[in-house]
LOMARTI-279285 format. One record per residue (C-alpha): residue in one letter; x, y, z; residue number from 1. Coordinates in Angstrom, 2 decimals. Each point is the difference from the previous one (the first is absolute). Layout:
# residues N
- type, east, north, up, seq
- a, X, Y, Z, NUM
...
//
This chain:
# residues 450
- type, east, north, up, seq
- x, -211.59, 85.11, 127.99, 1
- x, -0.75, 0.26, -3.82, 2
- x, -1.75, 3.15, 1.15, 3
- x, 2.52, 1.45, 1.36, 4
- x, 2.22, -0.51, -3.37, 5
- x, -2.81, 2.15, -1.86, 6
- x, 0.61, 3.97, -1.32, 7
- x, -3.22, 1.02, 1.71, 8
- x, 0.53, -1.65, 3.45, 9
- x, 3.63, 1.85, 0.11, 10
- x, -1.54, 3.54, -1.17, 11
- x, -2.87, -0.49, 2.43, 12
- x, 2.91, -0.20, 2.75, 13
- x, 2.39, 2.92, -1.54, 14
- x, -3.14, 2.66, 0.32, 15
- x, -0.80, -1.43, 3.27, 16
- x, 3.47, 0.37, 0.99, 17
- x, 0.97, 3.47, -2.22, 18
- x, -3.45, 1.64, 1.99, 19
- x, 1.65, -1.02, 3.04, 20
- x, 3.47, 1.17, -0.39, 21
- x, -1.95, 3.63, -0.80, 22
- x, -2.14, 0.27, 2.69, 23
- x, 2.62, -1.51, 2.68, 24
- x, 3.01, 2.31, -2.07, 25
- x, -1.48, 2.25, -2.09, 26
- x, 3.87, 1.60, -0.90, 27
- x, 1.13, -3.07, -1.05, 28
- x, -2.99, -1.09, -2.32, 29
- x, 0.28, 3.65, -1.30, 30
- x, 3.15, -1.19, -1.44, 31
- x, -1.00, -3.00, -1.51, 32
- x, -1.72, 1.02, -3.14, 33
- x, 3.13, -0.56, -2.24, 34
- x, -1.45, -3.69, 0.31, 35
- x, -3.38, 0.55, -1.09, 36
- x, 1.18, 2.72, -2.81, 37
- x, 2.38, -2.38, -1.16, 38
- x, -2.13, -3.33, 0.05, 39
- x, -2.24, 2.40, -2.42, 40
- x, 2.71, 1.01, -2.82, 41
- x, 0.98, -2.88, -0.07, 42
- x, -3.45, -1.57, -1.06, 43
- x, -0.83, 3.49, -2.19, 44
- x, 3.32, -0.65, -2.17, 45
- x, -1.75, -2.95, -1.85, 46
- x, -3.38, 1.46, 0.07, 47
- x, 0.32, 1.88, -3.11, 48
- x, 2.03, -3.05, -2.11, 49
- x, -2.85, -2.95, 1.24, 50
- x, -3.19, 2.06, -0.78, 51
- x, 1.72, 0.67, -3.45, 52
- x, 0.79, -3.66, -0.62, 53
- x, -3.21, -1.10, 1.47, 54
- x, -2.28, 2.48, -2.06, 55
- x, 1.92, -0.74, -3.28, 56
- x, -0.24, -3.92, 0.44, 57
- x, -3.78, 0.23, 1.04, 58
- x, -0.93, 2.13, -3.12, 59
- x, 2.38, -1.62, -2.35, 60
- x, -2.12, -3.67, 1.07, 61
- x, -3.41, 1.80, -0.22, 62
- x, 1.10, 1.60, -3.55, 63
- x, -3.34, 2.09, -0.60, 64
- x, 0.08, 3.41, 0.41, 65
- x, -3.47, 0.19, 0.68, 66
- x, -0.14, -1.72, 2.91, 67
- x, 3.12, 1.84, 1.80, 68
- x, -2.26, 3.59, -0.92, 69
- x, -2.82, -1.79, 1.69, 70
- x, 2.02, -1.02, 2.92, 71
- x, 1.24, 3.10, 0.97, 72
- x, -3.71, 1.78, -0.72, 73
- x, -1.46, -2.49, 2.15, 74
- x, 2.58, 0.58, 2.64, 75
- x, -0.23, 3.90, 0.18, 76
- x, -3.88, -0.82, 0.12, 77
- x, 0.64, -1.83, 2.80, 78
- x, 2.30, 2.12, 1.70, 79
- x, -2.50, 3.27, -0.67, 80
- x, -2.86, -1.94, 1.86, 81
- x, 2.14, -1.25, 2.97, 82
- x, 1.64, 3.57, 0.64, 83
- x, -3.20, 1.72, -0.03, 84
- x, -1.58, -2.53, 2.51, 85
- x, 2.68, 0.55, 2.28, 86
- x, 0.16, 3.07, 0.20, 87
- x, -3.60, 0.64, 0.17, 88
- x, 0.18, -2.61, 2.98, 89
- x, 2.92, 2.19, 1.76, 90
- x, -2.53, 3.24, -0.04, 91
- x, -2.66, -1.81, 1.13, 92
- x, 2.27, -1.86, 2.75, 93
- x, 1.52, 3.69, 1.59, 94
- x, -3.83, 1.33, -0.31, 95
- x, -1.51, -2.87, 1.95, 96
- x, 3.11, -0.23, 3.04, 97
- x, 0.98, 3.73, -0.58, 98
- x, 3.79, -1.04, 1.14, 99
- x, 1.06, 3.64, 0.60, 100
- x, -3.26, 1.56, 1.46, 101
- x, 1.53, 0.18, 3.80, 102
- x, 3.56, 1.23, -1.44, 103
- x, -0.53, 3.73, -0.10, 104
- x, 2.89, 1.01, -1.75, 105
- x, 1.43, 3.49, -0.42, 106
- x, 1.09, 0.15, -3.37, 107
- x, 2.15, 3.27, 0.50, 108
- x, 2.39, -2.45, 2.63, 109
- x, 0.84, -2.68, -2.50, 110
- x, 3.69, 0.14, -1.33, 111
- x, -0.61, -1.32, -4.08, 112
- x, 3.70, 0.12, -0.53, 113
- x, -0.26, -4.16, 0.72, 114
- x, -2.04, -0.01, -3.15, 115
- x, 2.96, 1.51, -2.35, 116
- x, 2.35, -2.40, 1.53, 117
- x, -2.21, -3.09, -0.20, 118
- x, -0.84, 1.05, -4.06, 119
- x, 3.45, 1.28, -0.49, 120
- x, -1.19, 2.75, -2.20, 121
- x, -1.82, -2.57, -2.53, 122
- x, -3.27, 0.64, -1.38, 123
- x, -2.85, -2.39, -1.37, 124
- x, 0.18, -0.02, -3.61, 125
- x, -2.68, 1.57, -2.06, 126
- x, -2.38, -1.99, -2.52, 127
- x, 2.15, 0.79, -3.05, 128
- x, 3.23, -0.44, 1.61, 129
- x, -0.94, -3.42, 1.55, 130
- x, -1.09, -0.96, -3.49, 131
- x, 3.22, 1.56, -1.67, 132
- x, 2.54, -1.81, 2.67, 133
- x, -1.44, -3.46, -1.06, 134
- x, 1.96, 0.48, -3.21, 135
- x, 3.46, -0.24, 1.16, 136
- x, 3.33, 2.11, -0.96, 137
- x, 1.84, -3.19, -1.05, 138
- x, -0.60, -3.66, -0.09, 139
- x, 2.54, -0.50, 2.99, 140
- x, -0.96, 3.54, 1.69, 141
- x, -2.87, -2.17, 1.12, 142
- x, 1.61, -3.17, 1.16, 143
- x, 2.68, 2.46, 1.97, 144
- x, -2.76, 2.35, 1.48, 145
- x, -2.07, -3.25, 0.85, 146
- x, -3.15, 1.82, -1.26, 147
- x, -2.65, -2.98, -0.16, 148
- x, -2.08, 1.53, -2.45, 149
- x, 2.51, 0.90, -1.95, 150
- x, 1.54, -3.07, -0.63, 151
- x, -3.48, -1.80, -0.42, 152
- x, -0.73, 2.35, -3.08, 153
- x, 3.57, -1.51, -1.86, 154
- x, -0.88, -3.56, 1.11, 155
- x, -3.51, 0.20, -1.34, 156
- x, 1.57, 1.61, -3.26, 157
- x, 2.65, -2.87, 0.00, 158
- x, -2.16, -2.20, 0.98, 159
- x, -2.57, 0.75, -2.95, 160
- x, 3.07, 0.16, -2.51, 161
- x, 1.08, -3.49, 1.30, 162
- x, -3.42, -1.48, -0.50, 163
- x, -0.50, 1.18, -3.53, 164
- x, 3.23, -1.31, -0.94, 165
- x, -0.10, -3.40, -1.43, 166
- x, 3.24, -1.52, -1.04, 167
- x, 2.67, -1.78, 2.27, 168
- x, 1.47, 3.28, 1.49, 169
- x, -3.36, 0.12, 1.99, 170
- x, 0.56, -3.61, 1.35, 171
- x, 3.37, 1.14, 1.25, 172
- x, -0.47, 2.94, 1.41, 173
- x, -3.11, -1.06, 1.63, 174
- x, 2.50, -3.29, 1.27, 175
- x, 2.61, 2.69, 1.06, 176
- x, -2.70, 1.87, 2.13, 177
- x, -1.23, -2.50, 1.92, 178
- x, 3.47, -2.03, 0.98, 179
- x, 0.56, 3.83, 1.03, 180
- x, -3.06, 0.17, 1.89, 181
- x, 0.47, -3.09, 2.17, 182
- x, 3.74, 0.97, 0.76, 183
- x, -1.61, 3.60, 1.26, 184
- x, -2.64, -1.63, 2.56, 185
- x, 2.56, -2.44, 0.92, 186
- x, 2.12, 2.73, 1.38, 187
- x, -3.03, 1.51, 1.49, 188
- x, -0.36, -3.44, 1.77, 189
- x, 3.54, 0.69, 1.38, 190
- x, -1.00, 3.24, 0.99, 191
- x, -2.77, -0.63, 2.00, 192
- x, 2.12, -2.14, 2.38, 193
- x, 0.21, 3.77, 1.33, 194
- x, -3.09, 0.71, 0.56, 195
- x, -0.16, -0.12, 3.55, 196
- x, 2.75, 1.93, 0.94, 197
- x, -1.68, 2.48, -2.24, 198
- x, -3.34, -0.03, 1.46, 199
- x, 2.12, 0.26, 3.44, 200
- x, 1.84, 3.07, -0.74, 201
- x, -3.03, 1.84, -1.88, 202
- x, -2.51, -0.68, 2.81, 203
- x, 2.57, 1.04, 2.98, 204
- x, 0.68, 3.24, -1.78, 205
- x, -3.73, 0.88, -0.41, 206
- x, -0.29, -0.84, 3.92, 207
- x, 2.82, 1.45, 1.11, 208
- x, -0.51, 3.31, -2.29, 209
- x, -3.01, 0.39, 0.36, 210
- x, -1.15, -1.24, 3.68, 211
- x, -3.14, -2.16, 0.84, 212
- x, -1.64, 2.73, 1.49, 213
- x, -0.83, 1.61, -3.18, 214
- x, -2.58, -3.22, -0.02, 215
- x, -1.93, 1.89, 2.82, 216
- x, 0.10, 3.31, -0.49, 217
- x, -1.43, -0.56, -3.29, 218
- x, -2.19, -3.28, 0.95, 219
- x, -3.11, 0.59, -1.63, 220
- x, 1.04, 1.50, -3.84, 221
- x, 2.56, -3.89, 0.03, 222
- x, -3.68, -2.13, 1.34, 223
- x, -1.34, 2.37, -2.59, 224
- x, 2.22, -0.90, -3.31, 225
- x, 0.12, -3.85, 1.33, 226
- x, -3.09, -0.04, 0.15, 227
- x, -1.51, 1.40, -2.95, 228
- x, 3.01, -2.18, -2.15, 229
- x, -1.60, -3.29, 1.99, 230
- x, -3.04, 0.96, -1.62, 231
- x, 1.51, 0.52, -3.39, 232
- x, 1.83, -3.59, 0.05, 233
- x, -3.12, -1.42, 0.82, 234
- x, -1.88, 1.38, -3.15, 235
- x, 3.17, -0.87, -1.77, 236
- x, -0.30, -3.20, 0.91, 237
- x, -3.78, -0.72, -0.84, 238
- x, 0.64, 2.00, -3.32, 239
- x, 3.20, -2.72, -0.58, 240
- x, -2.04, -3.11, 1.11, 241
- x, -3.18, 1.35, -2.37, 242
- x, 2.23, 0.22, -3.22, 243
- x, 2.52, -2.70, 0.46, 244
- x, -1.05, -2.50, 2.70, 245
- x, 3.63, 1.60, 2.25, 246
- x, -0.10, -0.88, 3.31, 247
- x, 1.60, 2.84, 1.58, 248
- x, 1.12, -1.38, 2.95, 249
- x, 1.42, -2.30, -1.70, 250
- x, 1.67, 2.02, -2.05, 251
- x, 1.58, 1.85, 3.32, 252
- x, 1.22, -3.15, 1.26, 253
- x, 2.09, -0.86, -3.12, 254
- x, 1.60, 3.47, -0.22, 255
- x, 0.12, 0.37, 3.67, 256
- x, 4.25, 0.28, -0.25, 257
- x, -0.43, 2.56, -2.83, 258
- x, -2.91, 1.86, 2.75, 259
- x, 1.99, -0.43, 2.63, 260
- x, 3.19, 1.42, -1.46, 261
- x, -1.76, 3.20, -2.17, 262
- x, -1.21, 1.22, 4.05, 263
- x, 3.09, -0.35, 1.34, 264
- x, 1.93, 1.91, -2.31, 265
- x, -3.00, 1.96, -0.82, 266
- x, 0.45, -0.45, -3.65, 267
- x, -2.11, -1.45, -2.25, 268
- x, 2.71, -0.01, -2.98, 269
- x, 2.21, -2.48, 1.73, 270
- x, -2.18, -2.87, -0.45, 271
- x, -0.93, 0.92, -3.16, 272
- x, 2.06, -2.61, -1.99, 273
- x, -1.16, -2.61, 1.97, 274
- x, -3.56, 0.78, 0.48, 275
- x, -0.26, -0.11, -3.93, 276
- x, 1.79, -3.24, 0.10, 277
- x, -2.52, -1.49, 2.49, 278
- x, -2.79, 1.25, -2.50, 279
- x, 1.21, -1.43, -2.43, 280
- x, 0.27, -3.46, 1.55, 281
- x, -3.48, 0.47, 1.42, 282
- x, -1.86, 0.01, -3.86, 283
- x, 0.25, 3.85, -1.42, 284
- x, 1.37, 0.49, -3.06, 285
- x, 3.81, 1.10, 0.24, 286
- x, -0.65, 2.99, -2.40, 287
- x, -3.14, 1.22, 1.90, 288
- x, 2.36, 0.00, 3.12, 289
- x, 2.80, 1.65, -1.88, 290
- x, -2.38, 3.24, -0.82, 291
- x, -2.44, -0.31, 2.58, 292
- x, 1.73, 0.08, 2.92, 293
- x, 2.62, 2.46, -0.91, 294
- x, -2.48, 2.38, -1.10, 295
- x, -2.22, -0.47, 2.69, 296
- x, 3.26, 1.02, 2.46, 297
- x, -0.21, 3.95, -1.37, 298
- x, -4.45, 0.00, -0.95, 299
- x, -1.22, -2.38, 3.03, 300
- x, 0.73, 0.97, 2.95, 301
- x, -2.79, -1.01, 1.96, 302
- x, 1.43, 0.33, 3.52, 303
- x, 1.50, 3.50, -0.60, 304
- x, -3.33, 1.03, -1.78, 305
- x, -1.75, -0.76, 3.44, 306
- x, 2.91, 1.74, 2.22, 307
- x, 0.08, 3.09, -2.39, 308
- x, -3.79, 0.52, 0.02, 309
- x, -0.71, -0.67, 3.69, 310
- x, 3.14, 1.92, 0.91, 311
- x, -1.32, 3.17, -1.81, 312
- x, -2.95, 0.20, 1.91, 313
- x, 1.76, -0.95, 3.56, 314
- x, 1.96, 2.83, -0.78, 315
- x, -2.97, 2.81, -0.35, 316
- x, -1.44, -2.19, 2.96, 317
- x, 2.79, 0.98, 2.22, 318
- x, 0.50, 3.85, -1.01, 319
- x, -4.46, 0.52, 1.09, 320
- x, -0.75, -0.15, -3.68, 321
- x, -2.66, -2.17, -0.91, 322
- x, -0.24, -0.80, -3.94, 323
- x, -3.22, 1.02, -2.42, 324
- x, -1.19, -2.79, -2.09, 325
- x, 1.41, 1.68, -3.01, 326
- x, 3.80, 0.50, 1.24, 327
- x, -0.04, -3.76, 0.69, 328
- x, -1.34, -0.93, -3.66, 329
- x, 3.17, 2.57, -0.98, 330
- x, 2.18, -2.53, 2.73, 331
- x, -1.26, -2.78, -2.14, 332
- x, 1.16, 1.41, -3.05, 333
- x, 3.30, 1.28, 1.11, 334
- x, 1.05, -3.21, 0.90, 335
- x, -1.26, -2.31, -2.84, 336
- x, 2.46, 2.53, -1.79, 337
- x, 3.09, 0.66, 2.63, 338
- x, -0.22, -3.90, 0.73, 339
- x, 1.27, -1.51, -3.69, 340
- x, 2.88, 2.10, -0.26, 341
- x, 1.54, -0.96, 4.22, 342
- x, 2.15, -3.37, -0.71, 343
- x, 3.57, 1.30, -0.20, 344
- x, -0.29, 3.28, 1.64, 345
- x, 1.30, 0.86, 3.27, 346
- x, -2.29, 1.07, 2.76, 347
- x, -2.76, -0.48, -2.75, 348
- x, -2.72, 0.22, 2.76, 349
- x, 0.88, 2.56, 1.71, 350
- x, 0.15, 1.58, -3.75, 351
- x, -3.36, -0.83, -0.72, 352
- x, -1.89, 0.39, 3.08, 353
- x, 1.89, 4.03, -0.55, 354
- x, -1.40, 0.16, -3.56, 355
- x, -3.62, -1.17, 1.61, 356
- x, -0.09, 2.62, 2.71, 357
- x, 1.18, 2.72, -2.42, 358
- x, -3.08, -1.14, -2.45, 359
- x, -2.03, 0.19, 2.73, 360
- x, 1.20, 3.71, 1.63, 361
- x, -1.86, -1.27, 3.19, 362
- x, 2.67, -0.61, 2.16, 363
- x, 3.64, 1.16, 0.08, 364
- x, 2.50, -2.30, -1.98, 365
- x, 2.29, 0.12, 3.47, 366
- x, -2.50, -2.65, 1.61, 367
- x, 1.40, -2.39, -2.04, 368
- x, 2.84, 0.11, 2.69, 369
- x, -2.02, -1.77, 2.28, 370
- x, 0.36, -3.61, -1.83, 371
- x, 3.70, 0.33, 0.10, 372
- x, 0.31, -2.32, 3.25, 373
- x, -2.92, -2.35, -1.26, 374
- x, 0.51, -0.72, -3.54, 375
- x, 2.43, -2.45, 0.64, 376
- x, -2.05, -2.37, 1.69, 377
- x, -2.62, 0.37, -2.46, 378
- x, 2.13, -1.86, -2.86, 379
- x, -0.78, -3.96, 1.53, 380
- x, -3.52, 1.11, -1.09, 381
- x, 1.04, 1.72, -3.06, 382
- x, 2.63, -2.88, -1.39, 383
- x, -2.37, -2.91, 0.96, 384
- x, -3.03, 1.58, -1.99, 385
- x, 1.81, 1.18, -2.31, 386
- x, 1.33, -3.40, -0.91, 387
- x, -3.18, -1.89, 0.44, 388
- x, -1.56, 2.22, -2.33, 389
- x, 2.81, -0.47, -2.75, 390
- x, 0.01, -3.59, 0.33, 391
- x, -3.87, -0.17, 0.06, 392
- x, 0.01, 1.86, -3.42, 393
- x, 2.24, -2.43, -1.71, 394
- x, -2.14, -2.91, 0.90, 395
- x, -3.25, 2.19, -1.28, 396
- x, 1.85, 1.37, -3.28, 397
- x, 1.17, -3.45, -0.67, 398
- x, -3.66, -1.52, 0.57, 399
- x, -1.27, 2.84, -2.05, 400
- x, 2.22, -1.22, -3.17, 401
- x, -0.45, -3.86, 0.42, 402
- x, 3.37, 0.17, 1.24, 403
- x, -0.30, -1.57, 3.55, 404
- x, 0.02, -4.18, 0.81, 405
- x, -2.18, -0.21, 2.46, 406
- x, 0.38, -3.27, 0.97, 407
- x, 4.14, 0.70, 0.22, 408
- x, -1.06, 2.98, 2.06, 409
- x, -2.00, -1.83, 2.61, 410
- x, 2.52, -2.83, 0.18, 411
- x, 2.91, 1.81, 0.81, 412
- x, -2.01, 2.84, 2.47, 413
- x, -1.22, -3.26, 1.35, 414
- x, 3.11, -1.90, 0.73, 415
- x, -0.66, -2.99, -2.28, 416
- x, 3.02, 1.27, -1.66, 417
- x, 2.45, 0.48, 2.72, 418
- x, 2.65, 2.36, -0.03, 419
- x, 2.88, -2.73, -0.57, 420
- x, -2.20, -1.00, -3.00, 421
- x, 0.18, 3.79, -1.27, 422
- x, 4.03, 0.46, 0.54, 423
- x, 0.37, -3.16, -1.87, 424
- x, -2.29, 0.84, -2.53, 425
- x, 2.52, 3.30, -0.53, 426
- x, 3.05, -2.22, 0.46, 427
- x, -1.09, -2.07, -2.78, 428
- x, -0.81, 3.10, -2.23, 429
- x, 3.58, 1.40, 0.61, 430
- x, 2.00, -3.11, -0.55, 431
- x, -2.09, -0.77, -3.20, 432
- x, 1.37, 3.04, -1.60, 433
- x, -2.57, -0.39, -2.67, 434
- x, -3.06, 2.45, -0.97, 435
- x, -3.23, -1.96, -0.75, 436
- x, -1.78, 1.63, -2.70, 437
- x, -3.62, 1.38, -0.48, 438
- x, -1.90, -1.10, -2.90, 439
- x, -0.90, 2.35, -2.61, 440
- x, -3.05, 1.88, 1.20, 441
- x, 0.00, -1.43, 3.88, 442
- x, -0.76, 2.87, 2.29, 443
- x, 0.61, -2.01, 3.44, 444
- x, 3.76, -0.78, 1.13, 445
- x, -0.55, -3.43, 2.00, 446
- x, 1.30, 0.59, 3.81, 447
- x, 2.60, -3.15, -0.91, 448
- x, 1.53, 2.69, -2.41, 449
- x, 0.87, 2.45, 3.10, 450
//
């Protein structure tokens, strides 16, 4: 009956029960996404405070500048290679199945006023403008905007300033930060008693909007993307178990509430807090967390990197066009471009899969249209890879910087330290209301610290 009790068993049942309610009353569950949306702002409104606090305390421990530069070259590194492969993999995917051969499509009969309304007039930001809005208007401009990279450029400056501080306001503030930081996932805690009435709401809307037949008119461009991101995790894995010794499945099983929960509400973001929590707890270094994943969330996204670049050529597929090895080289550099500047923008696919086909002049921008009724069920694939691929780069970065234990990490994936032994592990840390301290020099934060 434990089982029962647990936050994946009851989200497993609330998509299981929100798919039914939108097949069986696809009006009603087209009402319901107030429940998902909400569920979401209400995990987004701490986002931008924890990865602060989180960032500052990591960097503030660590206390050499050199080794936050090296962390975040490492991770863009990282992030660079893992794009490219997938999107390489999502050409060669729509080139081996051709998903859109039998289509046929007319382009001249396809109404692209579904794309304006989807995007809602945004565009993708340009190279210098992406660089530019990192640097924000104000200091609380980006904590009120919720802009993630943003507010990881002040806590990185913050952070730095902390660390090279050295007199007893650093020991306070640094004290001050952390009591702050264990009051902010404590209320995510209370939060996520939510969570399945979220997942409920967001996956009955998607049904009931959307319809399960979409899932067989466009059949073979879904076995397509799910396949070609099966292949990807795979890699990902061997790639994670090569550097670090991660057992990936493993690793699944111990975030499978946090899995669980980004599908159903087809968000990534909302299990954001916790997913860095759990990495923390499972041997990375709470400052490579703190900048890897965040950045990863806007420069690796490996699921949409596979959608976008199998997508584009589904598309020419289904209009009769089929693509010279050149225009798909120009696909692949498109997208490693288009693809960094997506987290935060609305419709952002549909934005850069129209900046693709406009590079490419081979087919008319209105096709686009067609992945209106699909795209949808495309984001289980996208928000699963997507996080696997973030998480999978912390553990690497970390390894990379002599910041990972191992042996914590393979204990805790393991189950030789139980969950119970983790929550009162953080119990102990919050009613302690003390801040061990690093000596001079000592790269490593010890997991007992988080």
């Amino acid at each position: 009956m434990s089982f029962m009790k647990s936050l994946f068993f009851q989200i497993i049942v609330a998509v299981i029960i929100g798919i039914g309610v939108g097949i069986l009353w696809p009006d009603l569950g087209s009402l319901l996404q107030p429940l998902g949306t909400g569920f979401i702002k209400l995990i987004k409104m701490i986002i931008a405070p924890l990865i602060f606090m989180v960032i500052v305390t990591g960097i503030a421990k660590i206390g050499d500048l050199k080794s936050v530069g090296r962390i975040g070259l490492k991770a863009i590194i990282w992030f660079e290679i893992a794009t490219t492969i997938a999107l390489v993999l999502g050409l060669g995917t729509a080139n081996l199945l051709r998903p859109g051969a039998s289509m046929n499509v007319d382009p001249s009969t396809l109404d692209a006023s579904g794309i304006e309304a989807k995007t809602n007039g945004s565009e993708l930001p340009h190279v210098v403008d992406f660089i530019m809005n990192i640097i924000p208007t104000s200091v609380v401009d980006a904590f009120a905007q919720n802009a993630l990279l943003q507010v990881l450029l002040v806590a990185c400056l913050f952070g730095v300033a902390l660390a090279a501080t050295e007199n007893k306001a650093k020991e306070n503030v640094l004290t001050l930060i952390e009591n702050i930081l264990g009051i902010l996932f404590r209320i995510i805690g209370y939060i996520m008693k939510l969570a399945p009435i979220g997942a409920f709401g967001a996956m009955a809307y998607t049904v009931g909007a959307y319809g399960a037949s979409t899932l067989s008119s466009f059949g073979m461009l879904i076995i397509a993307c799910y396949g070609a991101a099966l292949l990807f995790l795979v890699m990902l894995a061997l790639a994670a178990w090569w550097i670090t010794g991660l057992n990936f499945l493993q690793f699944v099983k111990y975030t499978r509430s946090e899995v669980m929960l980004a599908i159903g509400t087809g968000s990534s973001e909302v299990v954001m807090p916790r997913m860095m929590d759990k990495l923390t707890k499972a041997g990375c270094d709470r400052a490579v967390v703190g900048l890897v994943v965040p950045t990863g969330y806007s420069f690796n996204l490996d699921g949409a990197s596979i959608y976008l670049s199998l997508a584009t050529v589904f598309l020419a597929q289904a209009v009769g066009i089929d693509l010279t090895l050149g225009q798909e080289i120009t696909i692949l550099l498109v997208l490693m471009l288009s693809s960094k500047g997506m987290a935060g923008v609305p419709g952002s696919a549909f934005l850069a899969l129209s900046a693709t086909a406009a590079a490419l002049n081979a087919f008319p921008v209105a096709a686009v249209a067609l992945l209106l009724g699909a795209d949808r069920f495309m984001d289980t694939m996208r928000v699963f890879t997507n996080l696997m691929g973030n998480c999978v780069a912390a553990f690497v970065v970390a390894k990379w910087e002599g910041l990972l234990d191992q042996k914590r990490m393979r204990a805790v994936l393991s189950g030789e330290i139980s969950a119970a032994e983790l929550e009162r592990e953080e119990q102990a840390s919050l009613s302690s209301m003390s801040v061990s301290r690093s000596e001079p020099g000592k790269r490593a934060v010890s997991p007992e610290m988080l």
